[in-house]
C-alpha positions in Angstrom: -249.9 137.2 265.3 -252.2 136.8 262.4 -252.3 133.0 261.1 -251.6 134.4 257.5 -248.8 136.7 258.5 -247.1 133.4 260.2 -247.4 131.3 257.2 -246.0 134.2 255.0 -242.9 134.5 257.3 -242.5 131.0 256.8 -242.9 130.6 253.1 -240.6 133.7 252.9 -237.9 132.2 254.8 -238.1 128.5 252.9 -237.6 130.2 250.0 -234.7 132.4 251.2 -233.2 128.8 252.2 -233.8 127.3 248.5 -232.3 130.2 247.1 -229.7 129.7 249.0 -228.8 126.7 248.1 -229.6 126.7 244.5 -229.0 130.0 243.1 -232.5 129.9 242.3 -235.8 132.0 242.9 -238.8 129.3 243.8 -241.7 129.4 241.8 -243.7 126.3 243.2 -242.8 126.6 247.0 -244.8 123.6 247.6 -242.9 121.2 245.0 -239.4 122.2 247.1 -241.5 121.2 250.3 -242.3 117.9 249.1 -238.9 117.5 247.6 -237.4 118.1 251.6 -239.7 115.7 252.8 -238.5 112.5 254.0 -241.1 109.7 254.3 -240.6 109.6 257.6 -242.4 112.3 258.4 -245.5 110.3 258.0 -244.8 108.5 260.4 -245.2 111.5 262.7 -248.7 112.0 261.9 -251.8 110.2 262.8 -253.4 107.8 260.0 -256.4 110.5 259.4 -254.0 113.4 258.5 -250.8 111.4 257.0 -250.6 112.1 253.4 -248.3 110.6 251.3 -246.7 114.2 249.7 -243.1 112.6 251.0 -240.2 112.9 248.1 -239.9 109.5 246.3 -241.6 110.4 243.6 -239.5 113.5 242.6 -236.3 111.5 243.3 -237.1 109.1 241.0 -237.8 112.3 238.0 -234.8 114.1 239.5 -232.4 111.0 239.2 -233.3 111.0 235.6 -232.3 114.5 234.6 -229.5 114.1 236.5 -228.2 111.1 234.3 -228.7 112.9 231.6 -227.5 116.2 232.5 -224.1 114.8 233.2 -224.3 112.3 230.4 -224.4 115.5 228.3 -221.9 117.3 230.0 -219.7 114.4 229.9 -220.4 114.2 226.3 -219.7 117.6 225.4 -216.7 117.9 227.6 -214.7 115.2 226.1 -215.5 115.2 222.8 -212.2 112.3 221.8 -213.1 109.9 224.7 -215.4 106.8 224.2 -218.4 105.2 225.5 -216.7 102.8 228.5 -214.9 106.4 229.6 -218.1 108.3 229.6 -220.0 106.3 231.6 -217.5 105.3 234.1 -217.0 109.3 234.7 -220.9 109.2 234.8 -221.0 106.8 237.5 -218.0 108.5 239.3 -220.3 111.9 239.7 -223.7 110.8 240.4 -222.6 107.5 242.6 -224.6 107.8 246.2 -221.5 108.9 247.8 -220.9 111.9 245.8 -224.4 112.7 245.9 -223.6 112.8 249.7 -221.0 114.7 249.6 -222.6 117.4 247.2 -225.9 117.0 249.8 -223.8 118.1 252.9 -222.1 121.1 250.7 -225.0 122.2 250.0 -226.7 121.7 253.8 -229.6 120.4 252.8 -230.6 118.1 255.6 -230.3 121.1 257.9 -234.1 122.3 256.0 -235.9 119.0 255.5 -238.7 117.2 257.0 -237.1 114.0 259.0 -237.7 112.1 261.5 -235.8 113.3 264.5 -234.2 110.3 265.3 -232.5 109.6 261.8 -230.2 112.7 262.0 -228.6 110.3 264.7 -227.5 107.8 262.5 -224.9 109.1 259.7 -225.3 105.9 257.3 -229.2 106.3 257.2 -228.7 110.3 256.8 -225.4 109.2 253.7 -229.0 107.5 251.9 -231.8 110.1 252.5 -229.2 113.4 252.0 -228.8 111.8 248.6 -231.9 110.8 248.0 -232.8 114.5 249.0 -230.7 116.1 246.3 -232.3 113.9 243.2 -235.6 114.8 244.2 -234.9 118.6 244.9 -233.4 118.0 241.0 -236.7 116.8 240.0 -239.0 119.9 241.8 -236.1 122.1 239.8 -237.1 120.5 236.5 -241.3 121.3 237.4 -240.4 124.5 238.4 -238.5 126.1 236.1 -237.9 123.7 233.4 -235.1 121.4 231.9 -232.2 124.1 231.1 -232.4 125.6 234.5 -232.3 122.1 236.6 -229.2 121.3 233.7 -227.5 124.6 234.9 -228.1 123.8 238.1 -226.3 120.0 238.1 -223.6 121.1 236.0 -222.2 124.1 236.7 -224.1 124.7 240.9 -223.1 120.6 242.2 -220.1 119.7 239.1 -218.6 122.7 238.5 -218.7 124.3 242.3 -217.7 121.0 244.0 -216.6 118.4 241.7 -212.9 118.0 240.4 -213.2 116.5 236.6 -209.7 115.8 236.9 -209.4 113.9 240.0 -212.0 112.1 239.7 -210.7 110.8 236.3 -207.6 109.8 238.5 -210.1 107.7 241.4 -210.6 104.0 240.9 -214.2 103.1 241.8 -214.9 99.0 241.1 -218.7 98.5 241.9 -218.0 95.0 241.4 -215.3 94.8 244.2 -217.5 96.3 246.7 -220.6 94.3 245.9 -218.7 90.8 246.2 -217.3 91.9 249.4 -220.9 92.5 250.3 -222.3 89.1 248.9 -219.5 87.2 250.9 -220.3 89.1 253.8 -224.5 88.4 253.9 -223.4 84.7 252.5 -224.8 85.4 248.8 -223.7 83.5 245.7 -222.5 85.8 242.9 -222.8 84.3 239.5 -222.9 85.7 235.6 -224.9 84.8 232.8 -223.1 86.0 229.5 -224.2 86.4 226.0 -223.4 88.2 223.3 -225.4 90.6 220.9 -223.8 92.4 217.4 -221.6 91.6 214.6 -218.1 90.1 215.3 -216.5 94.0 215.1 -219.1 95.4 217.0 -219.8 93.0 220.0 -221.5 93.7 222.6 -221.2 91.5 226.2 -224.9 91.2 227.6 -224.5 90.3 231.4 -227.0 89.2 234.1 -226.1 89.3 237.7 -227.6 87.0 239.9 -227.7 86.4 243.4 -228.1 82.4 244.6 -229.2 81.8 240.9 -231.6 84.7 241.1 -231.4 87.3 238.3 -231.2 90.8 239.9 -229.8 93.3 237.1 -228.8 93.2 233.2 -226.7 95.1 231.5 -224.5 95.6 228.0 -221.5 97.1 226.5 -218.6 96.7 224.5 -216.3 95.3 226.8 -217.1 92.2 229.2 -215.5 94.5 232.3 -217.6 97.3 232.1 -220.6 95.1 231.6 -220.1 94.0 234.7 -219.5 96.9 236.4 -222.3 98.2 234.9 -224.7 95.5 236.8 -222.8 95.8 239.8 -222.8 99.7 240.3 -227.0 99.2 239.7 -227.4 96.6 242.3 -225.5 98.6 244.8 -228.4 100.9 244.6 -231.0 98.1 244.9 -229.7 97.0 247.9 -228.3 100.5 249.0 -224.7 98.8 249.5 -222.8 101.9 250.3 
């Protein structure tokens, strides 16, 4: 068989699967490769041919559209609610494990680039399937620009998986499940807390810190949310599922 004809099968068939999965005809074939590949894969290959075209970099892009994708959503869907609601239905959607959950819908591990040996380990896959759908957001967004990847968040992962409505109804408390993690690995969680604002507009400024070590800073109206705020960001520093 022809070298070309090979490589054109192939192409063909990763961008059956992308379709597939997205709803979407691939432009830039190679931007959804690099988007599928794990950084293990380098690993795999010897120093001289290893190149560094593994996803991190479109997962960082793709985890910024889809902030603000589903900020806007969020925005536009519930137009009477305020700031503290919004974000805490933010955080609700794109948390790691939803992003999980929406990965496996979608089968997206079954067509990247990994490491063999990780598929054996469900809490490592949990990370990288996540990780895997941000950066697949962010070769969207190169692709075919930023209404398509928006179409694709909202109404492809939200509006085919997602329940609004229940997940308005689930409790999440970042800051519950990082002190159970702090007491676990022996950390000491303290606060530093200021205020910014006028007295009828305050706004509670909080610094987490670990063994008197800042990690994370964050604001907002309320002292709770502040805090939960930090919290939910230091669980993805530290990957604290």
């Amino acid at each position: 068989m022809p070298i070309r004809h090979f490589f054109s099968k192939e192409k063909l068939k990763f961008s059956s699967q992308i379709y597939r999965i997205t709803g979407i005809r691939p432009g830039r074939i190679s931007i959804y490769r690099e988007a599928l590949r794990h950084s293990s894969v380098n690993d795999l290959e010897s120093e001289k041919k290893a190149s560094k075209n593994d996803n991190e970099r479109l997962e960082f892009l793709g985890d910024a559209i889809l902030g603000s994708a589903v900020a806007e959503m969020l925005f536009l869907s519930f137009p009477y609610k305020q700031e503290g609601f919004l974000t805490e239905m933010r955080t609700r959607i794109v948390n790691r494990d939803q992003m999980a959950f929406l990965c496996y819908k979608l089968g997206l591990v079954d067509i990247m680039q990994i490491k063999p040996e990780l598929l054996k380990n469900p809490v490592a896959i949990k990370t990288i399937g996540s990780n895997a759908l941000e950066a697949l957001i962010g070769a969207i967004y190169l692709d075919k620009g930023y209404k398509v990847a928006k179409n694709f968040i909202v109404h492809r992962l939200v509006g085919q998986y997602l329940d609004l409505e229940k997940l308005m109804n689930t409790t999440i408390s970042y800051k519950a499940v990082l002190l159970k993690w702090a007491q676990q690995n022996r950390k000491v969680v303290s606060w530093i807390h200021n205020r910014e604002g006028t007295e009828n507009r305050e706004i509670h400024v909080l610094t987490l810190l670990f063994d008197d070590v800042e990690v994370v800073t964050d604001k907002n109206r309320t002292r709770k949310m502040a805090e939960e705020l930090c919290c939910e960001k230091a669980c993805r520093i530290f990957g604290i599922e």
